[in-house]
C-alpha positions in Angstrom: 1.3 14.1 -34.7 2.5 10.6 -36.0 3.6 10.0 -32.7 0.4 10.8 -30.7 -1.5 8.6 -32.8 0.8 6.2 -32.3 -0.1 6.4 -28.2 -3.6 6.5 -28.9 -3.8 3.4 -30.5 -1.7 1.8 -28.3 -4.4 3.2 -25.2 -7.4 2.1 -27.5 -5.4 -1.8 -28.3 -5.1 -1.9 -24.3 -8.6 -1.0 -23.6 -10.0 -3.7 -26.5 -7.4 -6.5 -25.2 -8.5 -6.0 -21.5 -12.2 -5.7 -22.4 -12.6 -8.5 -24.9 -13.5 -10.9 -22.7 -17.4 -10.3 -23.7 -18.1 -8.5 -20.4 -19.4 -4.9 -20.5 -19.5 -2.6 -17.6 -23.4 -2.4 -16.0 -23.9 0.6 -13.3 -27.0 -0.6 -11.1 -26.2 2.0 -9.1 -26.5 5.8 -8.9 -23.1 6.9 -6.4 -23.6 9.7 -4.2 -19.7 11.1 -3.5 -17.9 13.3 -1.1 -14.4 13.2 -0.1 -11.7 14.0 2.5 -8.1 14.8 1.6 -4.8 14.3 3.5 -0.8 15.8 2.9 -0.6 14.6 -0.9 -3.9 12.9 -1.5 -7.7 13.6 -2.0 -9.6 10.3 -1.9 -13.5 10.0 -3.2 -15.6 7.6 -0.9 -19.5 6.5 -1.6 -21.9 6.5 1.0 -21.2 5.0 4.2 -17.8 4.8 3.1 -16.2 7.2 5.6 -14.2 4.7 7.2 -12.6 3.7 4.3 -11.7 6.6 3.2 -10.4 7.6 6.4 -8.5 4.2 6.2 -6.7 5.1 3.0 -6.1 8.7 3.9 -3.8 6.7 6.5 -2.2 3.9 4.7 -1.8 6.1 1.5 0.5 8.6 3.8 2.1 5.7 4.9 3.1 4.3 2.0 3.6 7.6 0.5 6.9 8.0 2.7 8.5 4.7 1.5 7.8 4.9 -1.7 9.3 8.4 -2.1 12.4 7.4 0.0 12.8 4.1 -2.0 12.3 5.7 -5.2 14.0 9.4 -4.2 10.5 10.9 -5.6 8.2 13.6 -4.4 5.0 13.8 -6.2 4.7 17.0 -8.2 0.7 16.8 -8.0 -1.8 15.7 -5.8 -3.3 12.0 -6.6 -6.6 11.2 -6.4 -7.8 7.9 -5.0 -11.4 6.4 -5.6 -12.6 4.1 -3.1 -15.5 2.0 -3.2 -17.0 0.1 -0.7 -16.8 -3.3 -2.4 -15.6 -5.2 -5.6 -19.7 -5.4 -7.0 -19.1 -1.7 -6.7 -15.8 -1.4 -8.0 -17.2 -3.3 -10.8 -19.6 -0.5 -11.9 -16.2 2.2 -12.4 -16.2 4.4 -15.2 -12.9 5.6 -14.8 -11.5 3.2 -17.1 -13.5 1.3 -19.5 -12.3 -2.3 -19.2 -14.4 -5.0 -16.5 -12.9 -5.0 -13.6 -12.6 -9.1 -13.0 -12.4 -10.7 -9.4 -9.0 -10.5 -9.3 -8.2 -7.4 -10.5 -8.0 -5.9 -6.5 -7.3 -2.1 -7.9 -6.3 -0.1 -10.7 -3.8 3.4 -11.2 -4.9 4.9 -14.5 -2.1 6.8 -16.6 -4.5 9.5 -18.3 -5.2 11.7 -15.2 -3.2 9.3 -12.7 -5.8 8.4 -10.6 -5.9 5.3 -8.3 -9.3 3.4 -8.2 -9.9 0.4 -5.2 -12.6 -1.4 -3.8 -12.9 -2.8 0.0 -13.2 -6.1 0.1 -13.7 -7.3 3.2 -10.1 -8.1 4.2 -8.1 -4.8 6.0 -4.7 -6.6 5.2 -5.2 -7.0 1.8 -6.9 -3.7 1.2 -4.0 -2.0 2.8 -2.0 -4.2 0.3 -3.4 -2.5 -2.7 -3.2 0.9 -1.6 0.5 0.7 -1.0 0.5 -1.3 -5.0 -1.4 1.6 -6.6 0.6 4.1 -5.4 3.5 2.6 -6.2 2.1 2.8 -9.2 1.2 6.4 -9.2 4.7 7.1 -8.7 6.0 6.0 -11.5 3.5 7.4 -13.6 4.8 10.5 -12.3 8.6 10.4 -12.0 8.9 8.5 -15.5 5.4 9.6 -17.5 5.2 13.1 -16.2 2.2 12.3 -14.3 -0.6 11.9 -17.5 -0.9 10.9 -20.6 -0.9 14.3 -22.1 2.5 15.0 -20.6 3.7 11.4 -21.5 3.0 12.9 -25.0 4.1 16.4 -24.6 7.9 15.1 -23.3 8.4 12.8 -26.1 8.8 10.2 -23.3 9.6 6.9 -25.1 10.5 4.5 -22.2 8.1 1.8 -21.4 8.2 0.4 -18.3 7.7 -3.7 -18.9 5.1 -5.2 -16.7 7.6 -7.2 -14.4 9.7 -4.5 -13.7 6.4 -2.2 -12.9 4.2 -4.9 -11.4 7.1 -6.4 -9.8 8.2 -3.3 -7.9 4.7 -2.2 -6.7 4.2 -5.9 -4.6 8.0 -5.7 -3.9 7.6 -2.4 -1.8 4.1 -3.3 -0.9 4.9 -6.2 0.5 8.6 -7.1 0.7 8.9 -10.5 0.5 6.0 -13.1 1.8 4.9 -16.9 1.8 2.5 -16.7 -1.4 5.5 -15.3 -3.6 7.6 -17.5 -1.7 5.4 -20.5 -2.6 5.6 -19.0 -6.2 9.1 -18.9 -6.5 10.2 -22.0 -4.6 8.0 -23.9 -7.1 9.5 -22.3 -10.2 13.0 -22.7 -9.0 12.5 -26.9 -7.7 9.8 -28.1 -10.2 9.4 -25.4 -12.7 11.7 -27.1 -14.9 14.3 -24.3 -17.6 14.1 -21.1 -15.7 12.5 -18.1 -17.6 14.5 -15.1 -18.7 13.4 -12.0 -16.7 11.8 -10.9 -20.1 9.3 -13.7 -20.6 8.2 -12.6 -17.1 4.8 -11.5 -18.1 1.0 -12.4 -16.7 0.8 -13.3 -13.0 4.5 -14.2 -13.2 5.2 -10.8 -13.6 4.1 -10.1 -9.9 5.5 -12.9 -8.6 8.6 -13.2 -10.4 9.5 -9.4 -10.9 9.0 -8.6 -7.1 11.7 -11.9 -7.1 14.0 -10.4 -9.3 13.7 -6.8 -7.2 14.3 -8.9 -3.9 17.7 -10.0 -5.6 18.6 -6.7 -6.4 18.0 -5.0 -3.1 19.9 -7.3 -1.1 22.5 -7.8 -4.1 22.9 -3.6 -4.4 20.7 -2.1 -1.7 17.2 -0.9 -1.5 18.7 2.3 -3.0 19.8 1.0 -5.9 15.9 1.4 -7.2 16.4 5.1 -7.4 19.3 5.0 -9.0 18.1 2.2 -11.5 15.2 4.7 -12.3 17.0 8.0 -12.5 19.5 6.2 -14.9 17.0 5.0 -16.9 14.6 8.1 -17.2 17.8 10.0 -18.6 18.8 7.4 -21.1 15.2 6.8 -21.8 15.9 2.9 -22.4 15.4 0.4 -19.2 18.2 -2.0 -20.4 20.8 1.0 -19.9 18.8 2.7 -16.7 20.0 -0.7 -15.3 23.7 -1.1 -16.9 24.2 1.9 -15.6 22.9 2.0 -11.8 23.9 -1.8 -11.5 27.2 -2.6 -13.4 25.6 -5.1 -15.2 22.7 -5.6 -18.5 19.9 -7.3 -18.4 21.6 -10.5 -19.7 24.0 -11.0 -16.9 21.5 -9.7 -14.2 19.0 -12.2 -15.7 22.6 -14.8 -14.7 22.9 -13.8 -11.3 18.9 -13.8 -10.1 19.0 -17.6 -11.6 21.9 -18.0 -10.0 20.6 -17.2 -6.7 17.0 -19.1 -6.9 19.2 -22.0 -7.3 21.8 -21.1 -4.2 18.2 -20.3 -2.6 15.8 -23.4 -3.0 18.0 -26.6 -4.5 19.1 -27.1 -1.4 15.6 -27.6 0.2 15.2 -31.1 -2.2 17.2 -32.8 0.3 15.1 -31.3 3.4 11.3 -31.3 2.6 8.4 -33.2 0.4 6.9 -32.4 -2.8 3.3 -32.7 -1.9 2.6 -35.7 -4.4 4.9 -37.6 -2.2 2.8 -37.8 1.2 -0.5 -37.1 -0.3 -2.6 -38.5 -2.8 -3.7 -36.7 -5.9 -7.0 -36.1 -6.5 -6.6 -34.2 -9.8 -4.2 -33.3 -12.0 -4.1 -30.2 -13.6 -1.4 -31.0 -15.8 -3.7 -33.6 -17.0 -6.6 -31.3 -17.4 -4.8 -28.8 -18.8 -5.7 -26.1 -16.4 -4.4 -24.6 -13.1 -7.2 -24.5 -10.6 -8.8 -27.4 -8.7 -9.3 -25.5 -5.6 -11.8 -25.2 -2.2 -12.8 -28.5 -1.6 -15.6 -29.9 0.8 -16.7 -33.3 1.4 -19.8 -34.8 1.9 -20.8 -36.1 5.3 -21.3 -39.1 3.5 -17.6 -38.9 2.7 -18.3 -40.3 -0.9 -18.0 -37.2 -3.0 -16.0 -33.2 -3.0 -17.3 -30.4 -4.5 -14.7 -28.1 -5.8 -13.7 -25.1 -8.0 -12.1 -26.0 -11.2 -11.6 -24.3 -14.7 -11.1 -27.5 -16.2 -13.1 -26.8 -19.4 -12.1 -22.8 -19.4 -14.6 -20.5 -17.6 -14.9 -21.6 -13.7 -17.4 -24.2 -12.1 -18.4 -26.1 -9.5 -18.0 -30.2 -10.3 -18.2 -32.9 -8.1 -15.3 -35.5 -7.9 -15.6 -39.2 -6.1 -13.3 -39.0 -3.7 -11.9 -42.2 -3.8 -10.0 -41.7 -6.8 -11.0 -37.7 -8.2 -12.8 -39.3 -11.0 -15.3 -35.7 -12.6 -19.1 -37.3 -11.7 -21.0 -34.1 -12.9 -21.3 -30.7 -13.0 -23.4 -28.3 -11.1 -23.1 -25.1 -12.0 -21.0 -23.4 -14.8 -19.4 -19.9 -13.6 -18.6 -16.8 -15.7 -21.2 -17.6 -18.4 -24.4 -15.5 -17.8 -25.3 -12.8 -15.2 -26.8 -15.5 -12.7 -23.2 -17.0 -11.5 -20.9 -13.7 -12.9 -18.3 -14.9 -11.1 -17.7 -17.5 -7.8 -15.2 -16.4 -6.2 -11.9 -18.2 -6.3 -10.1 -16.1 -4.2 -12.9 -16.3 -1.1 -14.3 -19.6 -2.3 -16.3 -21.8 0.1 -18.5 -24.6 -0.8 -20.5 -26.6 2.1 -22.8 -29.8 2.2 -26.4 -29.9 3.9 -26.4 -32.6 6.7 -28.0 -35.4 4.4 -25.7 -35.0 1.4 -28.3 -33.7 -0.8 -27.8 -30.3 -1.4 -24.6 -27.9 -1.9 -24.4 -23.9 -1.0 -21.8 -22.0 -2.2 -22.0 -17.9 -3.3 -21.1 -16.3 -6.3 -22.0 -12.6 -8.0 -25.1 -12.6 -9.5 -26.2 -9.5 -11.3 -25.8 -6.3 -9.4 -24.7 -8.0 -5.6 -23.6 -10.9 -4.0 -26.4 -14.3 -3.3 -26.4 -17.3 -1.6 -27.1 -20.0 -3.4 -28.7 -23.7 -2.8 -28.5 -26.7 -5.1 -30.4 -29.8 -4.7 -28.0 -32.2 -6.3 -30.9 -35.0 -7.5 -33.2 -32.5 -9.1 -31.1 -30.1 -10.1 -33.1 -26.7 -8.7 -31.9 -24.1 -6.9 -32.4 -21.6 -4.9 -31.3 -17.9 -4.9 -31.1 -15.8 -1.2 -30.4 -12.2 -2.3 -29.4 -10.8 1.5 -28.9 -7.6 1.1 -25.2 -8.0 1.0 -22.2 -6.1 -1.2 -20.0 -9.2 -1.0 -21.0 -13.3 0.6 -17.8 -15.6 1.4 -17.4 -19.1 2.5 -20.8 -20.5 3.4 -20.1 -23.2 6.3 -23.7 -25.3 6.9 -24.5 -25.5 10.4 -24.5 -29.0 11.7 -27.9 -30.2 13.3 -29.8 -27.0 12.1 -30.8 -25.4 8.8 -28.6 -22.3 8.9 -25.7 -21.2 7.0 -22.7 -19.2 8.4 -20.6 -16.7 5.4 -18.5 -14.2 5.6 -20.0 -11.0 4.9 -19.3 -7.3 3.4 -22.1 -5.2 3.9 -20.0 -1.9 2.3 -18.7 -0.7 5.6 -17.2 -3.7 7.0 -16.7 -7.6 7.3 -18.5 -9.8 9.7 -19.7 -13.1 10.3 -22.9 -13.5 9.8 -25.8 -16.6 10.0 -28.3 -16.8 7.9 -32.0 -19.3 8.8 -32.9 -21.1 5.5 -36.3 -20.9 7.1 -37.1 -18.4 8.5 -34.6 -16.0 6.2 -33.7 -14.4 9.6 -30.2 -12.6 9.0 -28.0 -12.3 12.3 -24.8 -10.5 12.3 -22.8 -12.4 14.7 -19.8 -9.7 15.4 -20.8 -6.7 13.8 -17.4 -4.6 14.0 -14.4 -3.4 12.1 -12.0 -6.2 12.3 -11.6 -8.9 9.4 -12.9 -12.4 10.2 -12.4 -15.0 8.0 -12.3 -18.6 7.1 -15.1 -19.8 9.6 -15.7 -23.5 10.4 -18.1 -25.5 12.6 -17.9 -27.6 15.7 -19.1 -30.7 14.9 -21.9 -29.7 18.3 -22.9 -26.5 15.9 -22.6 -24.7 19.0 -19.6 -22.8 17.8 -17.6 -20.9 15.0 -13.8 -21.5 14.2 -12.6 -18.4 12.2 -9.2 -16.5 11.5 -8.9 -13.0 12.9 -6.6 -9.7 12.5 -8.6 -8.6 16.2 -5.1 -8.8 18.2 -6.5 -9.3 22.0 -9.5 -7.2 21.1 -11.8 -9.8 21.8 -15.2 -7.6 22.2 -17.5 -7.8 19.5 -19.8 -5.2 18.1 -16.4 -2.4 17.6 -17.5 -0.1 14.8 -13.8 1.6 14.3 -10.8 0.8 14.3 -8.9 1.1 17.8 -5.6 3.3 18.1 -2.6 1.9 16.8 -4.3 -1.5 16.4 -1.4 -3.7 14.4 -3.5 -5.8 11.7 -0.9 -7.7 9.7 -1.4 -11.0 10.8 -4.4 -13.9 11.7 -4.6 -16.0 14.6 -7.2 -18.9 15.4 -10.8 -17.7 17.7 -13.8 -19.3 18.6 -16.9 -17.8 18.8 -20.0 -19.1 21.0 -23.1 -18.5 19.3 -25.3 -18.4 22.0 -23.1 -16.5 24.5 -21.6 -14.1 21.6 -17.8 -15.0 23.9 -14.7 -14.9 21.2 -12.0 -16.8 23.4 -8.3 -16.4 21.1 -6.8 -19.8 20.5 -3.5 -18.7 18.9 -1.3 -15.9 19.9 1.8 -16.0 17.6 3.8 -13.5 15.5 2.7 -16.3 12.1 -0.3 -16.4 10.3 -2.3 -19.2 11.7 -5.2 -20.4 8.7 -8.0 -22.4 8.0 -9.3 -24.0 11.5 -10.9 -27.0 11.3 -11.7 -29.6 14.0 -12.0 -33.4 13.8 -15.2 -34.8 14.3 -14.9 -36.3 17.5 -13.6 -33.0 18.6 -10.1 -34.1 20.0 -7.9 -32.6 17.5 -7.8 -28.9 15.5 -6.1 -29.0 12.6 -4.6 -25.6 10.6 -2.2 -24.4 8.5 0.8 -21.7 9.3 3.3 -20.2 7.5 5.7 -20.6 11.3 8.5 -21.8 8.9 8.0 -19.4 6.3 6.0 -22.1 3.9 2.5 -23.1 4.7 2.6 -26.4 6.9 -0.4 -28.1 8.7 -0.6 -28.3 12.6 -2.3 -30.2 15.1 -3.8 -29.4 18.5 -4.3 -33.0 20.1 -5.7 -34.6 22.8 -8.4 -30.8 23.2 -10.5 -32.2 25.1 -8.8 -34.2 27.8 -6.2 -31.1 28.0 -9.4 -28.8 27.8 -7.2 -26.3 26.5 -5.1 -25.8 23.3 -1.2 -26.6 23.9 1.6 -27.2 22.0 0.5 -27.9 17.9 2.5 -30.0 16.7 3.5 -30.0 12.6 2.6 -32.9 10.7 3.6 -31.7 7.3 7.0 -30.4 5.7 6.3 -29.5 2.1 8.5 -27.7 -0.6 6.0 -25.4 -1.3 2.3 -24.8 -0.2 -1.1 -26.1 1.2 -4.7 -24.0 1.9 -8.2 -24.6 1.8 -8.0 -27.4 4.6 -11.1 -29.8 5.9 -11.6 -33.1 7.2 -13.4 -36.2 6.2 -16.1 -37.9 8.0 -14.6 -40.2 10.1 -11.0 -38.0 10.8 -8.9 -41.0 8.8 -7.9 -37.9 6.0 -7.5 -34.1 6.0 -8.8 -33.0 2.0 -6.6 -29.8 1.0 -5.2 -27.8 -2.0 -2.1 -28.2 -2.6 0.5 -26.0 -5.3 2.7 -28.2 -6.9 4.3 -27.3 -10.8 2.6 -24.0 -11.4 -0.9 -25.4 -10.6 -3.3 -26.0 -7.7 -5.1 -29.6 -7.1 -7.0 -31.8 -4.8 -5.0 -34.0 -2.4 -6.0 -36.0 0.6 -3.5 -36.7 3.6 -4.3 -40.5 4.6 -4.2 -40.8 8.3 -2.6 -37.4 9.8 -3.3 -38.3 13.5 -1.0 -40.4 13.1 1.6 -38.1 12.0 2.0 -36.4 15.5 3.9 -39.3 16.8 6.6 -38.6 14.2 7.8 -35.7 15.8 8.3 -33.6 12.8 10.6 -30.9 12.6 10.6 -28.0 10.0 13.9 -26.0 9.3 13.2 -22.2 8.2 12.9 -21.2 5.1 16.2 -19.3 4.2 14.4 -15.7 3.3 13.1 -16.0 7.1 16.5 -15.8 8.2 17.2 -12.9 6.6 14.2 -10.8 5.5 12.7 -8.0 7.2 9.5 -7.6 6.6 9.4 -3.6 5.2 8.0 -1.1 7.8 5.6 0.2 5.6 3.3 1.5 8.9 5.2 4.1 11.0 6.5 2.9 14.6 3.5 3.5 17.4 5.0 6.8 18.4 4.9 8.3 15.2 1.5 6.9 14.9 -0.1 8.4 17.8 2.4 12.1 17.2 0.9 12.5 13.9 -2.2 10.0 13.2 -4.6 11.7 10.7 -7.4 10.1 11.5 -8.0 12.4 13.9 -11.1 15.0 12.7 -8.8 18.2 12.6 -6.1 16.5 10.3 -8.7 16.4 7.1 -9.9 19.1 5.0 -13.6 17.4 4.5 -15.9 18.6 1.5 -19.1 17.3 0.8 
């Protein structure tokens, strides 16, 4: 009895410390469900969300083989997976009782073991967090017993610590990839007195356990994880599941994985930049005692940047001059009332009306998404409430009074433009592929934006096409009168962030080609007429995103990680840069990484794709 109370409190200390952030859990919606089940799996969908349930069914079968090879596990019961069609919804759960924040992308609950995940509006990353959560799930049943009720009723005393669990779910979700890379790399150059794998915990614990299971995979094998776990379930203590199934304790395998970052990365000082070195710093988040100065835009007046920054705690939106990042005021504060819940950091997008007077950006507010306008003199605003689960990246049409986003509308992403005016709502593409990161030509008569669309250059597909291959973004352009999408990129990296200069000759963007996010140039566009050879202008030690550029093309404005945090930089000159002929070596975990086949080969696909009507069981 002692000992149930014991896990009782611990379950109620959990659910105060992840709730205590003074946000309560508000349902402003009544959910009608049904659901569909596959092999191992019934998964719950909400209206119109057929196609994401039919989604999961897929990607959850999918992972389901890895993770039970990897792991040497066959789920003893059936797990159910509740899918909602966006993170507004996802916030209204009551399968567990803590706020489900922005970046909180899905959750696997120990009581009954069920998986609950929004869609939200990105088919890469929502494939990412079913193969998480079921990772997850796994463990919950091959070490837990699959509930907390068995938990209890075996006397099961192991815990699982966060990096080891957290660590191992992005590991097999995701191998290894250029935002843990960026991570890592940063931690092992500038990070200063490496951390023990025990003081892994908070975001680290993703980032640096899925390190610390890269080293032991290619160190032992990827089937030394099922051995680790079988040796530690029947010793009930992690330290000896790992003596056992390794050789070696936690003290010397905490040795070796610093050992390796430093055979890994030191050698990279010699061979590419910090970003402080090429760039000037806008902010300083070491300074400020914070970690995000992100999304910045420039005015057309090139005078001042908006940006992102939890510089005083909760998130906002500040204005900097930027000429030397000096804070000139503050126009909105985030996370503090229902109005701006939340602004989201990991979408954000601010842009600038044509005169410099007024800001849009979009944030949560209440029960949905809104689009919001800020005249920066007087201080109003105004709300658009566009019927809309989710809003992303605004980009202000040049010329016009119209705002582009990104928008999830519960059943899929699109781009969408929006008249100020006449609060006409077009949707420009209207179909099942994720399009993202748009940006203008300075004409207005076109849309840069970063697609998973493959060759599938049609707009206005509702489903996904057979065997369509989603895990990476190439550069498009979309013609707003003509609706034509013509593909600008076609390469195996993730191509990021278009952005064109002003006098239209050059398109800058950022790939991760060398395994580390670099920016690249298209020159000379319209002489050429055509896009040919980019050539990269940057070489840095660890990572740059959110790119733009100034009014007169002298400077490209960016985010740049550097020393655990993000900042503000701008690049002086970078046409320049071409000239130099810059070349980028690999990153070493290119050379030797492959990327886990966590979707089956195309003839396994097509053999035995349930998605197909006569592979379900459907109940409504």
């Amino acid at each position: 009895m002692i000992r149930k109370i014991k896990y009782l409190i611990y379950i109620q200390f959990i659910s105060m410390a992840l709730g205590q952030f003074g946000q309560n859990i508000v349902q402003y919606d009544d959910f009608t469900w049904h659901f569909i089940q596959s092999k191992h799996f019934d998964i719950y969908y909400a209206e119109d969300g057929r196609s994401h349930a039919e989604f999961t069914a897929e990607e959850a079968e999918a992972a389901y083989l890895k993770i039970s090879d990897r792991l040497n596990w066959r789920l003893k019961s059936r797990v159910s997976i509740i899918v909602y069609n966006s993170h507004n919804d996802f916030q209204q759960t009551n399968v567990v009782d803590s706020y489900m924040f922005e970046g909180i992308g899905g959750v696997t609950e120990l009581y009954k073991n069920r998986i609950v995940i929004p869609f939200d509006a990105s088919n890469q990353e929502f494939k990412h967090v079913i193969h998480h959560e079921l990772v997850h799930a796994f463990i919950n049943d091959s070490v837990y017993g699959g509930s907390l009720k068995n938990m209890v009723a075996s006397s099961i005393k192991v815990h699982i610590p966060m990096w080891m669990n957290e660590g191992l779910a992005e590991y097999l979700s995701s191998g290894w990839d250029t935002n843990s890379e960026m991570w890592i790399r940063d931690l092992a150059i500038n990070g200063g007195e490496f951390p023990q794998i025990r003081q892994l915990t908070g975001y680290m614990a993703y980032r640096g356990g899925q390190s610390v299971w890269n080293f032991i995979t290619e160190k032992w094998g990827e089937e030394s994880i099922a051995e680790i776990f079988y040796q530690l379930k029947k010793s009930n203590k992690v330290e000896t599941g790992f003596k056992r199934a390794l050789g070696v304790d936690l003290k010397k395998l905490n040795e070796q994985w610093h050992q390796y970052l430093k055979e890994q990365y030191w050698p990279d000082v010699a061979n590419r930049e910090n970003i402080p070195d090429f760039a000037r710093q806008l902010t300083d988040h070491e300074e400020l005692e914070n970690t995000y100065n992100v999304a910045p835009a420039i005015s057309p007046d090139g005078s001042r940047i908006a940006i992102f920054s939890n510089k005083s705690g909760p998130m906002a939106i500040y204005l900097i001059s930027a000429e030397d990042g000096r804070f000139i005021k503050k126009i909105i504060q985030g996370e503090r009332n229902s109005e701006f819940e939340e602004l989201h950091i990991l979408k954000p997008g601010i842009t600038w009306s044509e005169d410099s007077k007024k800001v849009a950006f979009a944030a949560k507010s209440g029960k949905s998404d809104a689009l919001f306008i800020v005249d920066l003199k007087s201080g109003k605003r105004k709300k658009h409430r566009l019927n809309m689960e989710g809003i992303f990246r605004p980009a202000w049409r040049p010329g016009t009074n119209e705002i582009a986003f990104i928008g999830n509308n519960g059943i899929s992403s699109d781009i969408y433009l929006f008249n100020l005016d006449s609060e006409k709502l077009t949707n420009l593409t209207k179909d099942w592929f994720t399009d993202d990161q748009i940006s203008w030509y300075p004409d207005g008569n076109s849309i840069l934006f970063i697609s998973d669309r493959g060759n599938v250059l049609e707009t206005g597909i509702a489903n996904k096409p057979e065997n369509h291959l989603f895990n990476q973004t190439d550069i498009y352009e979309l013609n707003i009168e003509s609706g034509i999408v013509e593909r600008i990129t076609d390469t195996p990296f993730n191509e990021m962030y278009p952005c064109i200069s002003n006098d239209s000759n050059y398109l800058a963007f950022i790939s991760d080609k060398s395994g580390i996010n670099n920016i690249y140039l298209f020159s000379d566009i319209q002489s050429l007429d055509n896009f040919q050879n980019p050539q990269v202008i940057t070489n840095v030690l660890t990572g740059i995103t959110q790119l733009s550029w100034n009014g007169d093309d002298t400077q490209l404005i960016f985010t740049g990680f550097f020393n655990k945090g993000y900042d503000i930089y701008t690049f002086d000159n970078p046409i320049q840069k071409v000239a130099e002929n810059i070349q980028v070596s690999p990153a070493a975990w290119t050379l030797k990484f492959e990327e886990p086949n966590l979707l089956r080969n195309d003839d396994t696909r097509k053999s035995n794709s349930i998605i197909s009507a006569d592979k379900y069981k459907n109940y409504i």
